[in-house]
N, CA, C and O atoms as CSV, one atom per row, in Angstrom:
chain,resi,resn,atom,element,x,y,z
A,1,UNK,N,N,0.839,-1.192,0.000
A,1,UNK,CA,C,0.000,0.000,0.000
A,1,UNK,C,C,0.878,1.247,0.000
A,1,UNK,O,O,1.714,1.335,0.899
A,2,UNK,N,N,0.790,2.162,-0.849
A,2,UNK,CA,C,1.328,3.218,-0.931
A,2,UNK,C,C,0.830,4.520,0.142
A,2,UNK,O,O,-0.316,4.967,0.179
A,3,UNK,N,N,1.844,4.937,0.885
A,3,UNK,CA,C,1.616,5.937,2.235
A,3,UNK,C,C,1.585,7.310,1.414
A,3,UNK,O,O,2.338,7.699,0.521
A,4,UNK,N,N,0.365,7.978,2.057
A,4,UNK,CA,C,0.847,9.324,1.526
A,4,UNK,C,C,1.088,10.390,2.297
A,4,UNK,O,O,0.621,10.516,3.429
A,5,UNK,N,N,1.826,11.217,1.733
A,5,UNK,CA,C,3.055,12.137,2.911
A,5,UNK,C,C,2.756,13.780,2.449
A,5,UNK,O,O,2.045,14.012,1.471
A,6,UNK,N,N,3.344,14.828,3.217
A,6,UNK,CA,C,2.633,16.075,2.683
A,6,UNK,C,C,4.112,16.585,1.524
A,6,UNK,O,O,4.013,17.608,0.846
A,7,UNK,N,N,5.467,15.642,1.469
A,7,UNK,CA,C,5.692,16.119,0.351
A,7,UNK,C,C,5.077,15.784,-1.044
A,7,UNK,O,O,5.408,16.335,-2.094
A,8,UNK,N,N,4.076,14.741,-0.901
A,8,UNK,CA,C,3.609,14.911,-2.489
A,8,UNK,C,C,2.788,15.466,-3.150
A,8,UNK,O,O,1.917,16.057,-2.511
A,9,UNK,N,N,2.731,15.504,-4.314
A,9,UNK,CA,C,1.754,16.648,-5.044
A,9,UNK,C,C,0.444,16.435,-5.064
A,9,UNK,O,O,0.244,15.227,-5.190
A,10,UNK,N,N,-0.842,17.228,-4.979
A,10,UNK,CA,C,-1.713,16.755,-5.466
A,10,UNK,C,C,-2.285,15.863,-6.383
A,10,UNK,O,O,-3.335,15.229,-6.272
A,11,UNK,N,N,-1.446,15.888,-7.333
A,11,UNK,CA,C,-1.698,15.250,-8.622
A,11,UNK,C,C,-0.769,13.453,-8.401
A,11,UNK,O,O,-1.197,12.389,-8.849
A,12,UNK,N,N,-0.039,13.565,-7.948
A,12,UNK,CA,C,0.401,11.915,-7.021
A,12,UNK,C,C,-0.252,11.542,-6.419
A,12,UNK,O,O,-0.494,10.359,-6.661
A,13,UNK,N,N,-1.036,12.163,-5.223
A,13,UNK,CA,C,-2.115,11.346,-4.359
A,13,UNK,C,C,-3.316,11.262,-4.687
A,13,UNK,O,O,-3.993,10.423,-4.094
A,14,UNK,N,N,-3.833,11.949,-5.538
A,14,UNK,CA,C,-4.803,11.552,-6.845
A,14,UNK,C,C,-4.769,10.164,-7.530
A,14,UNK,O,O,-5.684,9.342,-7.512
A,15,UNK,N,N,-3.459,10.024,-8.191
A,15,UNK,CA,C,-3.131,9.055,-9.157
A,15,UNK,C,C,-3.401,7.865,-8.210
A,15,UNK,O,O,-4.193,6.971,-8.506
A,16,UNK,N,N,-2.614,7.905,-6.910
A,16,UNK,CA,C,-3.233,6.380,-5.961
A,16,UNK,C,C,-4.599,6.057,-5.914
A,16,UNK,O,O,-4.829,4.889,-6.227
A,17,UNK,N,N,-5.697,6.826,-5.581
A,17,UNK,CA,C,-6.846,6.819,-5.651
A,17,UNK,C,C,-7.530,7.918,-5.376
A,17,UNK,O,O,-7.552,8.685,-4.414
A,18,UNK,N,N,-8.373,7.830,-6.913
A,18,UNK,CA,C,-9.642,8.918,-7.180
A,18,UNK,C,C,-10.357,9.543,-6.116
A,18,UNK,O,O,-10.484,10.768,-6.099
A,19,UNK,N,N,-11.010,8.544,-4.899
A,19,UNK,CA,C,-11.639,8.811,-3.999
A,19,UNK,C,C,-11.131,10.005,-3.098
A,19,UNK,O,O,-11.847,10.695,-2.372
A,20,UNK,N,N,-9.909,10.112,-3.257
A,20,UNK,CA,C,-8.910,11.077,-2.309
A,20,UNK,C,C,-9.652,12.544,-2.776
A,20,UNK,O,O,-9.662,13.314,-1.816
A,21,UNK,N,N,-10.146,13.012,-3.747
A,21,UNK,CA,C,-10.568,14.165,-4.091
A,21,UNK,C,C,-11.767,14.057,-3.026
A,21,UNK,O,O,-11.348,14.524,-1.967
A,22,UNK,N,N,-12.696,13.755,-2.935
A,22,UNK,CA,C,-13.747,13.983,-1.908
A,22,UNK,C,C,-13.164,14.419,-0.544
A,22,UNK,O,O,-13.886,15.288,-0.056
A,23,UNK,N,N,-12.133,14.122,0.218
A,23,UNK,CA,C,-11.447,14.180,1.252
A,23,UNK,C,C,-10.844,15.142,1.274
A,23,UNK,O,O,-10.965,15.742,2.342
A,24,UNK,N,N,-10.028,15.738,0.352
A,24,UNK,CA,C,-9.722,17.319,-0.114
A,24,UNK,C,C,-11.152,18.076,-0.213
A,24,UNK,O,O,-11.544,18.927,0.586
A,25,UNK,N,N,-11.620,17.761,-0.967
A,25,UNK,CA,C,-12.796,18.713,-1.508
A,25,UNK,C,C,-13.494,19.244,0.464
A,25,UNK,O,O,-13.841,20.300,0.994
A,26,UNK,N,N,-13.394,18.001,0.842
A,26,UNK,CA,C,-14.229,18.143,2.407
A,26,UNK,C,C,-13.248,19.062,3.743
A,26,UNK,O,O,-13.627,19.377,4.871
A,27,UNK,N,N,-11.495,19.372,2.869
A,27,UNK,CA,C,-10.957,20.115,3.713
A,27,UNK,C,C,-11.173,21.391,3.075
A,27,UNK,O,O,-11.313,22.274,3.921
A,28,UNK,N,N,-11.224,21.667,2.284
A,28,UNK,CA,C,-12.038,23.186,2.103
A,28,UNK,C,C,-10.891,22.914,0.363
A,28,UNK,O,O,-10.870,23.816,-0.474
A,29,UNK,N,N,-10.439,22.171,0.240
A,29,UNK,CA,C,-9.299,22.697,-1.253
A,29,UNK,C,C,-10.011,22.027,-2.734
A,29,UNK,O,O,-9.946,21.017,-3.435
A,30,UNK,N,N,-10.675,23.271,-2.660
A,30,UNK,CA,C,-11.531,22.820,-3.863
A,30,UNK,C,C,-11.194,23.399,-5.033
A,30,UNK,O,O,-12.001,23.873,-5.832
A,31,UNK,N,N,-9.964,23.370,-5.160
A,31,UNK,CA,C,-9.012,23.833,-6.110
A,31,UNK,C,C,-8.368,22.432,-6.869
A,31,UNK,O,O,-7.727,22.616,-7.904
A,32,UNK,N,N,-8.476,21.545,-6.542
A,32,UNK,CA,C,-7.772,19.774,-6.533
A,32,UNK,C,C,-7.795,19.783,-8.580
A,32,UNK,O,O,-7.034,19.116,-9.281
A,33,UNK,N,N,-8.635,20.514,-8.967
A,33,UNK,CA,C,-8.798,20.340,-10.361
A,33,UNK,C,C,-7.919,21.339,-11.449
A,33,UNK,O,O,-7.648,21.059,-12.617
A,34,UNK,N,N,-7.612,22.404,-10.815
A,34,UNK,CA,C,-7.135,23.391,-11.196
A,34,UNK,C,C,-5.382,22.987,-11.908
A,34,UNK,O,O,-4.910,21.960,-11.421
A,35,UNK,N,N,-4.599,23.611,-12.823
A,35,UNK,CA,C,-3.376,22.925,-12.984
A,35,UNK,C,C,-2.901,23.346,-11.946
A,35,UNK,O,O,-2.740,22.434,-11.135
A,36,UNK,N,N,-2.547,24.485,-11.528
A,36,UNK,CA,C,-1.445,24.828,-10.737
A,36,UNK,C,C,-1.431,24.227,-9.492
A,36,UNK,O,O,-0.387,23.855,-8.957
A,37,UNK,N,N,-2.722,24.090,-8.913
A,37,UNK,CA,C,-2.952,23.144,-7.669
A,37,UNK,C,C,-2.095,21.425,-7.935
A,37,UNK,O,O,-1.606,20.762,-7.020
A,38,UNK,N,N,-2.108,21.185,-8.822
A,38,UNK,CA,C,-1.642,19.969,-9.484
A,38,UNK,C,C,-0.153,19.572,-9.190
A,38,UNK,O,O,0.269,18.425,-9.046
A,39,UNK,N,N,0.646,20.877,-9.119
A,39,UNK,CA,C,2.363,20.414,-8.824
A,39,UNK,C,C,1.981,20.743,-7.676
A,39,UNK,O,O,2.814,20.097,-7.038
A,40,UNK,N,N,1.254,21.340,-6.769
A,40,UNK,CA,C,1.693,22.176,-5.128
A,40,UNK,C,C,1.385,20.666,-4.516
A,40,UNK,O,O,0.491,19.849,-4.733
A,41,UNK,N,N,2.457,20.680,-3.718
A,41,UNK,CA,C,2.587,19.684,-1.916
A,41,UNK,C,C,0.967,19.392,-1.300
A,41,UNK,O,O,0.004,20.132,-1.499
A,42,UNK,N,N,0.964,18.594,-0.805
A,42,UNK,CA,C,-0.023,19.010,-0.147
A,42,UNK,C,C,0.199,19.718,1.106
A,42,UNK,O,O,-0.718,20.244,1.736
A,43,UNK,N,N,1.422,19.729,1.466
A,43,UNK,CA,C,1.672,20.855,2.498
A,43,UNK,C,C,1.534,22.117,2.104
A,43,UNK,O,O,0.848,22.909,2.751
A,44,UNK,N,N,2.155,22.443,1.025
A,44,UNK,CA,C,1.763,24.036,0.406
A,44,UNK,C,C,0.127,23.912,0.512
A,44,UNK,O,O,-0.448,24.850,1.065
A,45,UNK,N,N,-0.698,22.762,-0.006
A,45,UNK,CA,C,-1.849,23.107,-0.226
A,45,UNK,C,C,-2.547,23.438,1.398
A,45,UNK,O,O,-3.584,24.069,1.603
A,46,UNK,N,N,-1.809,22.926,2.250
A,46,UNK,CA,C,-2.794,22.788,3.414
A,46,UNK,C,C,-2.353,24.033,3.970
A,46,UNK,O,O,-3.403,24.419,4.486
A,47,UNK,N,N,-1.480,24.940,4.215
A,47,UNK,CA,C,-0.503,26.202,4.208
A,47,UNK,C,C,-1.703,27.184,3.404
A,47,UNK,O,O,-2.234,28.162,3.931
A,48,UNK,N,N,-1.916,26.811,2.368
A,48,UNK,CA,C,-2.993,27.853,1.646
A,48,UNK,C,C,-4.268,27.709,2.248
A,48,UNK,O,O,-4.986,28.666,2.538
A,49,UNK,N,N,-4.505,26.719,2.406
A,49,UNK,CA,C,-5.909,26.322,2.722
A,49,UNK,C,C,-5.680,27.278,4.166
A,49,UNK,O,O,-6.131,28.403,4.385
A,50,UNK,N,N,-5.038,26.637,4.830
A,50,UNK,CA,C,-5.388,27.157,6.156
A,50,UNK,C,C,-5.511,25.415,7.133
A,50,UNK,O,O,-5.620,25.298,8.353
A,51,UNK,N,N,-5.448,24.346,6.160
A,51,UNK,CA,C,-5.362,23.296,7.106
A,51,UNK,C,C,-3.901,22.448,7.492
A,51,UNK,O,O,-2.754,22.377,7.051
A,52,UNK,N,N,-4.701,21.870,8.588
A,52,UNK,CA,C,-3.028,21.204,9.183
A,52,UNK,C,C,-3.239,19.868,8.096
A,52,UNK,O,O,-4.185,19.173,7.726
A,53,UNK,N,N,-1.654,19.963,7.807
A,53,UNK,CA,C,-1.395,19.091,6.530
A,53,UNK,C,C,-1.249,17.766,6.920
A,53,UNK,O,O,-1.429,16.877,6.088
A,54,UNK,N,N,-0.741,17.330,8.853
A,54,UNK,CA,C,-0.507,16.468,8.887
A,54,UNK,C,C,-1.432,15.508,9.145
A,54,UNK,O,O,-1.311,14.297,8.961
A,55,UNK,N,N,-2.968,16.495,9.865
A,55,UNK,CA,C,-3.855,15.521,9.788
A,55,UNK,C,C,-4.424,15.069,9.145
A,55,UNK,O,O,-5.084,14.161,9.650
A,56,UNK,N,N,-4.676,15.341,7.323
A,56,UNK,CA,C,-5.129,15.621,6.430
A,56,UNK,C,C,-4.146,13.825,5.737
A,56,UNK,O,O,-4.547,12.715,5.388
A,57,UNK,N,N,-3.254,14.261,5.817
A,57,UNK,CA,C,-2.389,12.695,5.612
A,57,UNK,C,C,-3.027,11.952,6.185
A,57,UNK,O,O,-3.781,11.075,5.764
A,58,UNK,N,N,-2.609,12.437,7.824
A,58,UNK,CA,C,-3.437,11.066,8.855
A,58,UNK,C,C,-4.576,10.607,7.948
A,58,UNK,O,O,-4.404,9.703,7.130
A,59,UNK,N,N,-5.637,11.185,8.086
A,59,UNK,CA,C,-6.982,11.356,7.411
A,59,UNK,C,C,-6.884,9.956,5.782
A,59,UNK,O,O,-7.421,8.851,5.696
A,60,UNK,N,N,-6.201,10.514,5.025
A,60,UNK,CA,C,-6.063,10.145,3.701
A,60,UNK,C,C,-5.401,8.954,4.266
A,60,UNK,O,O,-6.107,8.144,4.866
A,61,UNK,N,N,-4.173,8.751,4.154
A,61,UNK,CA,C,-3.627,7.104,5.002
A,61,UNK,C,C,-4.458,6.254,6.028
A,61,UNK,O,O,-4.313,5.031,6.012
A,62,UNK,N,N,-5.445,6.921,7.047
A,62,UNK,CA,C,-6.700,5.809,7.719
A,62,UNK,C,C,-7.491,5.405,6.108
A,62,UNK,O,O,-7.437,4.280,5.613
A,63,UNK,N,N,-8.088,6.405,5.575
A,63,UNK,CA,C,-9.004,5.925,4.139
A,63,UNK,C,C,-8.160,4.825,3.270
A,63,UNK,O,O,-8.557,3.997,2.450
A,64,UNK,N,N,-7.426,4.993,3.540
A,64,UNK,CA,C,-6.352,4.160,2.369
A,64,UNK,C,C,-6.515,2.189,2.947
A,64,UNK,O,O,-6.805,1.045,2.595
A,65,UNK,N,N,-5.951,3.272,4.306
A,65,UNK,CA,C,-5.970,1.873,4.981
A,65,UNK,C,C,-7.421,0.936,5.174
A,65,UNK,O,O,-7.512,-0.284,5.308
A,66,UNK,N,N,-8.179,1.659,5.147
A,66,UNK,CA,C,-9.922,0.627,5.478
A,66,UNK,C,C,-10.294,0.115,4.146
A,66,UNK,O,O,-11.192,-0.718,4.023
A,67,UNK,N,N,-9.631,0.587,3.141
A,67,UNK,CA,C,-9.329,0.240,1.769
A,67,UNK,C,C,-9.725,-1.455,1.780
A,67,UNK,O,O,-9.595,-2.126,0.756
């Protein structure tokens, strides 16, 4: 199972699984479609957003995991 971490891009933790956009979309970054959102971290993204990036992993890695 592939872990996901806040150095990767939006567009990497996408590619693991689709479902991951709902989980963004539900932290307020409803930008996930946009290009430029596409290279940013998800730490940059959570930095913009205004959310903590690490729970947002946590978050995405439990989903991964009940997988």
């Amino acid at each position: 199972m592939v872990k996901i971490n806040k150095d990767m891009t939006i567009s990497e933790i996408i590619a693991v699984d689709k479902e991951i956009v709902k989980i963004l979309l539900e932290a307020g970054m409803h930008c996930v479609g946009c290009p430029s959102a596409q290279s940013e971290t998800l730490g940059e993204a959570g930095f913009v957003h205004g959310e903590d990036s690490d729970e947002l992993v946590k978050k995405i890695n439990d989903f991964l995991e009940s997988k």
